[in-house]
N, C-alpha and C positions, 0 to 999 in steps of 0.2 A: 426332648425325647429321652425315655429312660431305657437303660443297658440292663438286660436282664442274662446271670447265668443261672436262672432257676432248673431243677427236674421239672419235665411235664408231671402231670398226675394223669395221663392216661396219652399213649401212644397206639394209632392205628396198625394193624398188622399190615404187612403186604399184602395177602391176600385183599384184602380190603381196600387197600390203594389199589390193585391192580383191577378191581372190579368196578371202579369209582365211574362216574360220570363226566370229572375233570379228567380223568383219563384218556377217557372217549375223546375227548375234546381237546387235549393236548396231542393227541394222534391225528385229528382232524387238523391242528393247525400246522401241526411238519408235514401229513399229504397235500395240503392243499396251499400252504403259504413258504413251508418254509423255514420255518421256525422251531425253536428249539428251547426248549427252558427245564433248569436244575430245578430251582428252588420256584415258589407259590411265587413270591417276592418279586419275579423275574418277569411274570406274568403278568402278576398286576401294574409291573413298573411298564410296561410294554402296552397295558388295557387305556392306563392314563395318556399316552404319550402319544397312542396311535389311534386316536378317537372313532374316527370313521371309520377305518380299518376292521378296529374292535365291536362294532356295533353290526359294522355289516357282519361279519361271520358268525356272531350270534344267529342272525337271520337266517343264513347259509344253513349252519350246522343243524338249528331245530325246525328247517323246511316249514316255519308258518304257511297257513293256506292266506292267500291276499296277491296279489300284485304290488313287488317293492323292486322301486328304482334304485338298484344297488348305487350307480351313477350320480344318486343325489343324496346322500345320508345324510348329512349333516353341515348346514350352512350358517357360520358362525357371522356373529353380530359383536357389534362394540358394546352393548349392552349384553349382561349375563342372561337374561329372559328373554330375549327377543330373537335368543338366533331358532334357527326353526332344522326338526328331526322329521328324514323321509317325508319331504314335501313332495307330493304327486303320487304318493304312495296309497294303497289302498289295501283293508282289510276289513273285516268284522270277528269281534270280540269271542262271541256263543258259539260259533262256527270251529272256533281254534279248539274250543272246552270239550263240545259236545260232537267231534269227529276230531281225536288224538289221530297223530299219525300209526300207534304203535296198536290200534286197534281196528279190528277189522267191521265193514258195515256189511259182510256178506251174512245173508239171512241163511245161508245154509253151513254156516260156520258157526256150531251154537254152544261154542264155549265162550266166543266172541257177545254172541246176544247176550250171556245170561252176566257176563263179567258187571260187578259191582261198579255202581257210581258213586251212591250213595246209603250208608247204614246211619240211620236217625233216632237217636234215645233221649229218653225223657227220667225225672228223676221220679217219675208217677209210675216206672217200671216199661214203657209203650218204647214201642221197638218196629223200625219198619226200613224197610227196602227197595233198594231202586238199584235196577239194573243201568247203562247205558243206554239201550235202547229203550228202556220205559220211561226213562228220562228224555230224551228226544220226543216221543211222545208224548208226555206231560209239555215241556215246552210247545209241542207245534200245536197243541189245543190252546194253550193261553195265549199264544202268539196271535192265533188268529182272532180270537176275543177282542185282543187289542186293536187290532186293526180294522174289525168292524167298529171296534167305538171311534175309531177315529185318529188313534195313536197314530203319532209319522216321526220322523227321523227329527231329534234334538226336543222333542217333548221329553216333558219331565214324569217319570214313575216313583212313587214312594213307596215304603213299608215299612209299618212298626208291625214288628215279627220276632216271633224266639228263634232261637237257629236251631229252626228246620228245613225241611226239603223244602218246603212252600217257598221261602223266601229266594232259594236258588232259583229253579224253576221261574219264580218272577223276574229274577232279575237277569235271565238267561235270557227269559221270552222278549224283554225289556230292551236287550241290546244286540239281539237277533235282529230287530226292526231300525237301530239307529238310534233309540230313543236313551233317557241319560238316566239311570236307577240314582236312586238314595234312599239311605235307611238306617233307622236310630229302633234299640231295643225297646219292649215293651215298658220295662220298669223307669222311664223315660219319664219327668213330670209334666202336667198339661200345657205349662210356657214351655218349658225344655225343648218339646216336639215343635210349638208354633214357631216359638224363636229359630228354627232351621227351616221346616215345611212353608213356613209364610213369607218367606224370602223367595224361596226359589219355585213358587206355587204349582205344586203336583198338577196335571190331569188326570191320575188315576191313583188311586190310594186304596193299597192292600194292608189289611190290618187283622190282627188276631181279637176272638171274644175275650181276653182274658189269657192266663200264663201262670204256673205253677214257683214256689220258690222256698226253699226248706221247707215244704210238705204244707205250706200254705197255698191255698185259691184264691186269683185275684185277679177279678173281674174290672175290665178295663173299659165298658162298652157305652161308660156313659161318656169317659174322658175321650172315648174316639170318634163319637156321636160331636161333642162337644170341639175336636179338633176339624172334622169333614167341614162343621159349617162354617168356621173362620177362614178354610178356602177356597178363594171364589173363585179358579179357573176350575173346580174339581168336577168333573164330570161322575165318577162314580166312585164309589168307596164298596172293593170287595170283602167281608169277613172271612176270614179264617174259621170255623169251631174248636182251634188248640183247646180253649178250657171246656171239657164233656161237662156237662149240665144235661138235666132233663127237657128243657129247651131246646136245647142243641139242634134235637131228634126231631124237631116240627120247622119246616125251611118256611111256611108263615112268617114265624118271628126274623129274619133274616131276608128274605129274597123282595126286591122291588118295593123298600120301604124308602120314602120321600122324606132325606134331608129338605135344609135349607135351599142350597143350591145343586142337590145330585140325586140320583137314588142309589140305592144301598141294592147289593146281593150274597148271597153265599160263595165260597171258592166253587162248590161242585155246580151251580147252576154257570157261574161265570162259564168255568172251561168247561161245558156236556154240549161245546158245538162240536160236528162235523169234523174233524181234525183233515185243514187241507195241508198240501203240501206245505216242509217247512222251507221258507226262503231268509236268505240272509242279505241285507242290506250293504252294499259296499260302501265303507265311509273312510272319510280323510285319515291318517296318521292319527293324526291331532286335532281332529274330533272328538268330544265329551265323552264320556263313557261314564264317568262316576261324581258325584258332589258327595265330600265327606266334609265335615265339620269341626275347626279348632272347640278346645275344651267347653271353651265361652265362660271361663269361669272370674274373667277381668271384662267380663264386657257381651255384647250382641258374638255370637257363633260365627266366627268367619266361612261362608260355603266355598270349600276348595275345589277345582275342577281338575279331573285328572283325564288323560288321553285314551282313548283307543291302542295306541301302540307302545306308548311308553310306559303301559301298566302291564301288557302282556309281554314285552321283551324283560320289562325288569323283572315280574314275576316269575318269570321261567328261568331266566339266567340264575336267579336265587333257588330258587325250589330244585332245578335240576343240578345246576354246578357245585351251590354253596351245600345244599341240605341233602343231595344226592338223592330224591326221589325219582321213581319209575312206577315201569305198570305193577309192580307186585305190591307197591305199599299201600299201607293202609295208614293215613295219614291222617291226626287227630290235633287239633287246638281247641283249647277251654277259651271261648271268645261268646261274645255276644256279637247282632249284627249292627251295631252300632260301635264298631272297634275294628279298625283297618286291618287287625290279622283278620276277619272272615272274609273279607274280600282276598287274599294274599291265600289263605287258606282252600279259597273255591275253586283261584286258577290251577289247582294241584290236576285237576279233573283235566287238563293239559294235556296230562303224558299219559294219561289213561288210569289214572290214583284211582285207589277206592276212599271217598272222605268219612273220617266218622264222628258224627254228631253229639252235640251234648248240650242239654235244656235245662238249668233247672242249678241250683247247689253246689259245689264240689263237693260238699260233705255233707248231699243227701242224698239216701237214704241212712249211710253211714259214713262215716269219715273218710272211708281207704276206696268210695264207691269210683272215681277217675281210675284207679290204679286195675281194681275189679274190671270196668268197661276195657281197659289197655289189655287186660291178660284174655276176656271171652273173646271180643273182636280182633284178634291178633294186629294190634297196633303196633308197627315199626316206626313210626315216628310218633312223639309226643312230647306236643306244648302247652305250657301255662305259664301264666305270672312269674316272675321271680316272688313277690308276694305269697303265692300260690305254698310255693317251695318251700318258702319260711316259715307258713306255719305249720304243713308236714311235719317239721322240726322239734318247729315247741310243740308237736300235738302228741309228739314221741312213735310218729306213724312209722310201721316197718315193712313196709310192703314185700320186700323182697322174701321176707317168711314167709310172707300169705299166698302172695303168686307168683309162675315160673317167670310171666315176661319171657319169654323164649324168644316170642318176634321184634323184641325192642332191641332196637341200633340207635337208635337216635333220641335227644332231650334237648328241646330247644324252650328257652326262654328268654322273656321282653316285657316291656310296662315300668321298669325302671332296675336298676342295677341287681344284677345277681350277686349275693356278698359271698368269701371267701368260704363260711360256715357252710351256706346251702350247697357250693359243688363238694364240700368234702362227706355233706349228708348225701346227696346224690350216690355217691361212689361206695360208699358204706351201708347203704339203706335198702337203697331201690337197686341197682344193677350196677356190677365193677364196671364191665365190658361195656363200653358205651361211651360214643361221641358226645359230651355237654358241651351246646351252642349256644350261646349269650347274646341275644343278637337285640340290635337296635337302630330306629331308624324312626318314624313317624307317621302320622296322618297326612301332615304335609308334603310328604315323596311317596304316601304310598305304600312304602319298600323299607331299607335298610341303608342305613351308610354301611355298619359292621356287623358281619356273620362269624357264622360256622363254615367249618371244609373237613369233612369225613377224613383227607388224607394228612390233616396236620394234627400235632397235641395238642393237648387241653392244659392250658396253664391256669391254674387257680388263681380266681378273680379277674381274668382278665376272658374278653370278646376276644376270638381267633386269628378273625383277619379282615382289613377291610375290601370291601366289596368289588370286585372286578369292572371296570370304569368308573370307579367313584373316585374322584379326586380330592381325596379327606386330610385335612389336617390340623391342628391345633394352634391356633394363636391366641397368646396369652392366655393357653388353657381353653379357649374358645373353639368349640367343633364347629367347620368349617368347610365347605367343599369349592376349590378352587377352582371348578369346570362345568359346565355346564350336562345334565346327564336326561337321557328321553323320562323319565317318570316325573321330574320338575314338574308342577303343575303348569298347567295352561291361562292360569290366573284366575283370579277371584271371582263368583258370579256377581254382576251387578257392579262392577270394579271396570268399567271399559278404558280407562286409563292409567290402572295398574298402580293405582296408589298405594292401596291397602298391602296389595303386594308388594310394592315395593317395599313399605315398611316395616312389612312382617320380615322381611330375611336380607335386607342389604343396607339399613341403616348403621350397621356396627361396623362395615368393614368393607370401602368401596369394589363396588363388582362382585363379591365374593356373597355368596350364602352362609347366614351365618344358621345354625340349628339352635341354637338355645340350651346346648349341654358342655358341660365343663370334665376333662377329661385329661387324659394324655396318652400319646402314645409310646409303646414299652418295645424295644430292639431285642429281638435275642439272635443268639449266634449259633454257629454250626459250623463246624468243619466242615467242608465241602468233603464228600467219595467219590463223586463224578467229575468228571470231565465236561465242561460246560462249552457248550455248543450255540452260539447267539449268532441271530443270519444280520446281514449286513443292514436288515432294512431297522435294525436298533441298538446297531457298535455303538449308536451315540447314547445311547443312557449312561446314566451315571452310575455303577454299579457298584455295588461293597459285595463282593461273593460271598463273603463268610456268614452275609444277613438272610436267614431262612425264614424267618418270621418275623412280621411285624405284629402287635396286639393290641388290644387298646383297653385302658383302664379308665372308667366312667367316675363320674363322683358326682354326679346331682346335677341337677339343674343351674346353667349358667345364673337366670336372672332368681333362683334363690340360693347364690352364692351369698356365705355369710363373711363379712369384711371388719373383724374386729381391730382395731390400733392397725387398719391397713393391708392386713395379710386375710388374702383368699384363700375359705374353705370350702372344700366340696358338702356338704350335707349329709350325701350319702358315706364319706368319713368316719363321721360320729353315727350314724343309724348303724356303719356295721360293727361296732365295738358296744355301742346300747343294749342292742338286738343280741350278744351272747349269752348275756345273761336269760336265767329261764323264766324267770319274774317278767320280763320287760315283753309284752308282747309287741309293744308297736312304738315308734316312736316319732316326732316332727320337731324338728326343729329352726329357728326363724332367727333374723336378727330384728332386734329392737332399739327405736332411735333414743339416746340414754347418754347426757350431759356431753354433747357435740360429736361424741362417736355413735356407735353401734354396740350391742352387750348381745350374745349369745345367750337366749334361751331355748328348754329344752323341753317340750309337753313329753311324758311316758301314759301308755295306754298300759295297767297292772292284769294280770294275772286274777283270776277271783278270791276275793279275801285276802291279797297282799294291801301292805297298806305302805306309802312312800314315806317310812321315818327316816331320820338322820345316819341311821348305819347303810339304809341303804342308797342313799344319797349320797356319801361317802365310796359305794363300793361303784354308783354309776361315774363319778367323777374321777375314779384312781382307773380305771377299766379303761378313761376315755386317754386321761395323761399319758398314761404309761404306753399305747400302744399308738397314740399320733403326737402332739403336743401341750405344752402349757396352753397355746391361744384355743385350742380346741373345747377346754372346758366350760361346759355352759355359765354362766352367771347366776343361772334360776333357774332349776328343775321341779315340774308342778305336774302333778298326778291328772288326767284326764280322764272321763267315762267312753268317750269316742275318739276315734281321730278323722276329721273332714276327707271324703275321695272322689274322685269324679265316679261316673258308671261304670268304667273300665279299669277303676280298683287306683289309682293313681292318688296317692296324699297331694293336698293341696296346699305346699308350702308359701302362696304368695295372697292364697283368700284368708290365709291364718293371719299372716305378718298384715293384712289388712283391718283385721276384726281387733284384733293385737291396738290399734293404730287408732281405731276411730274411722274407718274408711269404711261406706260401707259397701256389700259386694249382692251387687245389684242382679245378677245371674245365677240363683242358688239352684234351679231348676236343674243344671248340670250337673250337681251333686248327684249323689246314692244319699247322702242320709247329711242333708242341707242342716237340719235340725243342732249335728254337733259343732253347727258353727258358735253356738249363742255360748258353750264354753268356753269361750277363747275371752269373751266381752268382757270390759270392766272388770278384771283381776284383781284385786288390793293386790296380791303381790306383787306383782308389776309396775309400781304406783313408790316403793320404794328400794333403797340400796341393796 
């Protein structure tokens, strides 16, 4: 662990703390526990230590609608996965979203009716609205759709969908009934989709005509045609009309056409039944609720299963505690629905959020168009990529000239490390005033190991704090969580013996979850001003009082950790001393097996019309020296037209080091733009000293 006496680069005001939602919540645990804590530090040492404790007053505090055995929270096993969270507990998922406690269902309360759910844009200029209660509505017609075709509780529902309302809506209506949603975006290739969908075989699959993208049309409807028949439990395949054609307009082409094994309808014909009452199914704890999907880009997609309960406790306890949402925000992430923030994103609709949508480009119709949506829809919180941010950067965007951002408190970003450059462009650029949250966590939990907390500072380069019952730590640099926490999945579909699970996260480090990121964590100190006040039920922690924050510093990917003459580097290291430079827009870099060790290479993605000569080779290698070490410098830096990413924008430093290798990578389908793998192939440079 590293000793930091750094200055933050941005400190919360009081006011701010004292309006906080961990506030709420620290006042909830001295009325009703007991308890008392100075420092974040105190809290979370208290979150890890008192497991059941902690989970249950979660529950307490945000009143979910369900029946839960306080009496049973949590029943621990000698195996890390087998112990079991609120057995005999009972809830449903759509129920929690679409009747918030903090809003009201009375019909003659019509500030209540008209309050926003959902605002959905597109980058084709389309713009549309959903109140709360229209939204229940849209729900309770497809809900019952489903349930004449047949849908029942642990059927599988699918959606290749842009993120729009439609896809909500389905997958509200979806888990209203019990049944388990999954969904990969449209720009998804035609194995990509089967390799996930034909595992876990849909009974009904919602899909769009087609999806817009930098100002391109792109007609999807033969590869959907072409994916319905490869499923043979599918009963029906709904269309969406997302892409307007003059087709569109004739529900002929659409309604009651005979695949192989289903027939075909439009969205409006499916839900124009009768809208009966909407009912909510009660299901276990830890019953299915979601199937999300590893990258798949070493192999077949592992389908993850996540719970009923342990995706809405972790989600709320993140969204409300760490991110400080309520009913006044308006809460936006740049995601497709195939990327575990849309899911993380949806549950905002919780505490009665308005969510706001986005289809299509960052930077179409014009570059600054994200920052434009943030300022007309009065967006107080805003997420993207770290990616996202960087190239904001190189693109010399200024947003903060262009618009006031008046309603922006919040900037959170994830998809891989945010470098020290983009929080100091943040704070320069777009908005001084403002909490930047760096948070990260995965597919596989769902959720977060490490967030944001509106009430602590922003240390440059470093994620805030880790997450309130996550029991996170680093061995040998390896992110790790020593406890078992409700968002763990519930195991792999098709896995009834828990193998694949097993060896996806506890082959490196018995009992333990290991995450697969390489990191450390950074101590900072604080002179205590208070008076600390700890109740008896946790004199037994270990405490250092001076420690106010703990943070954490990422560096890449554990398993593309680069190991030259022995000494591990993080990846993300070298990308962010590359990436300073204005020339260098992208960068990947791999190790390569090279006379019994390993040599450091370096692909750069250029700038247009730079060309990689020797001076600037030179200037990437002193940039890299001087500001980490000798071992850091690549051996061979070579100029690239692309760099490989999955769909959710993520470099793929292990399908490189494979193409690199001679191995070849049998899953390109997972790719956005599979095609830049074939640079990597057969290098002459590579081939000598």
């Amino acid at each position: 662990m590293t000793v930091q006496f750094t200055v933050p680069i941005w400190t919360p005001s009081q006011a701010r703390i004292d309006g906080s939602n961990i506030n709420r919540y620290l006042h909830f645990l001295r009325d009703e526990y007991s308890l008392t804590f100075v420092h974040y530090q105190q809290l979370h040492q208290w979150s890890i230590d008192n497991t059941a404790l902690f989970w249950g007053s979660i529950v307490t505090f945000f009143k979910f609608k369900g029946h839960f055995d306080l009496n049973r929270i949590f029943i621990q096993d000698d195996c890390f996965y087998r112990c079991q969270w609120f057995p005999g507990s009972t809830l449903n998922f759509a129920e929690n979203l679409l009747f918030p406690n903090n809003i009201s269902t009375n019909k003659n309360e019509k500030s209540n009716q008209d309050k926003l759910a959902i605002i959905s844009r597109g980058e084709d200029g389309r713009r549309t609205e959903l109140s709360y209660n229209e939204l229940r509505n849209e729900v309770t017609r497809v809900a019952g759709a489903m349930r004449e075709l047949g849908v029942v509780k642990g059927d599988r529902v699918a959606g290749l969908l842009p993120n729009s309302s439609e896809a909500i809506i389905a997958m509200l209506a979806t888990s209203s009934i019990g049944a388990i949603w999954s969904s990969c975006s449209p720009d998804f290739g035609h194995q990509g989709v089967l390799d996930r969908f034909h595992q876990i075989q849909p009974k009904l699959l919602f899909a769009c005509n087609g999806y817009q993208y930098a100002g391109k049309q792109i007609n999807i409807m033969d590869k959907v045609t072409a994916i319905a028949n490869k499923l043979q439990d599918l009963r029906k395949l709904v269309i969406i009309p997302y892409l307007k054609t003059p087709q569109d307009s004739q529900p002929s082409n659409i309604d009651n056409q005979h695949l192989k094994n289903t027939i075909q309808c439009g969205w409006q014909h499916f839900s124009a039944a009768i809208p009966r009452s909407l009912t909510f199914e009660a299901v276990q704890f830890s019953d299915p609720l979601y199937i999300l999907y590893s990258s798949g880009t070493t192999g077949m997609p592992k389908c993850i299963i996540h719970s009923v309960g342990g995706t809405l406790l972790q989600h709320v306890k993140e969204l409300v505690l760490h991110t400080d949402v309520s009913v006044d925000d308006h809460i936006f992430y740049y995601t497709t629905c195939g990327w575990m923030m849309w899911n993380w994103l949806v549950s905002s609709l919780s505490q009665g959020a308005t969510l706001v949508l986005f289809d299509g480009s960052p930077f179409y119709p014009h570059q600054q168009i994200l920052f434009e949506l943030a300022d007309t829809e009065k967006v107080s919180i805003f997420g993207a990529s770290a990616k996202y941010f960087s190239a904001c950067d190189k693109a010399l965007l200024r947003p903060q000239q262009d618009y006031s951002l008046n309603h922006l408190n919040t900037i959170l970003s994830t998809g891989s490390t945010l470098t020290h450059e983009s929080y100091d462009y943040i704070y320069q650029h777009i908005k001084k005033d403002i909490c930047v949250s760096s948070i990260s966590g995965g597919t596989d939990i769902i959720s977060c190991f490490m967030l944001g907390m509106s009430t602590l500072p922003v240390y440059r380069g470093e994620l805030q704090c880790l997450g309130l019952g996550m029991d996170v730590d680093f061995i040998k640099g390896e992110l790790v969580c020593r406890q078992p926490f409700p968002s763990m999945p519930t195991g792999f579909w098709q896995d009834p013996y828990k193998l694949k699970y097993h060896n996806a996260y506890f082959t490196r480090f018995d009992n333990i979850w290991a995450q697969g990121d390489y990191g450390e964590l950074i101590k900072h100190y604080v002179e205590p001003t208070d008076k600390i006040n700890i109740a008896p039920t946790i004199n037994s922690m270990q405490q250092d009082i001076n420690v106010n924050q703990i943070g954490v510093m990422l560096h890449g990917r554990s398993d593309a950790v680069l190991n030259p003459g022995g000494v591990r580097i993080g990846t993300a290291e070298i990308y962010r001393q590359v990436e300073k430079l204005a020339v260098v827009q992208e960068s990947i870099a791999i190790a390569q097996q090279w006379h019994d060790d390993v040599r450091v290479i370096l692909f750069v993605r250029l700038s247009t019309h730079v060309n990689l000569d020797a001076l600037l080779i030179s200037q990437i290698k002193n940039i890299i020296r001087t500001n980490t070490s000798p071992r850091h410098v690549p051996a061979k830096i070579i100029a690239v037209a692309d760099i490989p990413r999955t769909i959710s924008g993520k470099i793929v430093e292990l399908a490189v080091r494979n193409i690199v290798h001679g191995i070849e990578v049998t899953n390109k389908d997972a790719l956005a733009n599979p095609e830049a793998l074939d640079l990597f192939a057969n290098l002459t440079e590579l081939q000598c000293d």
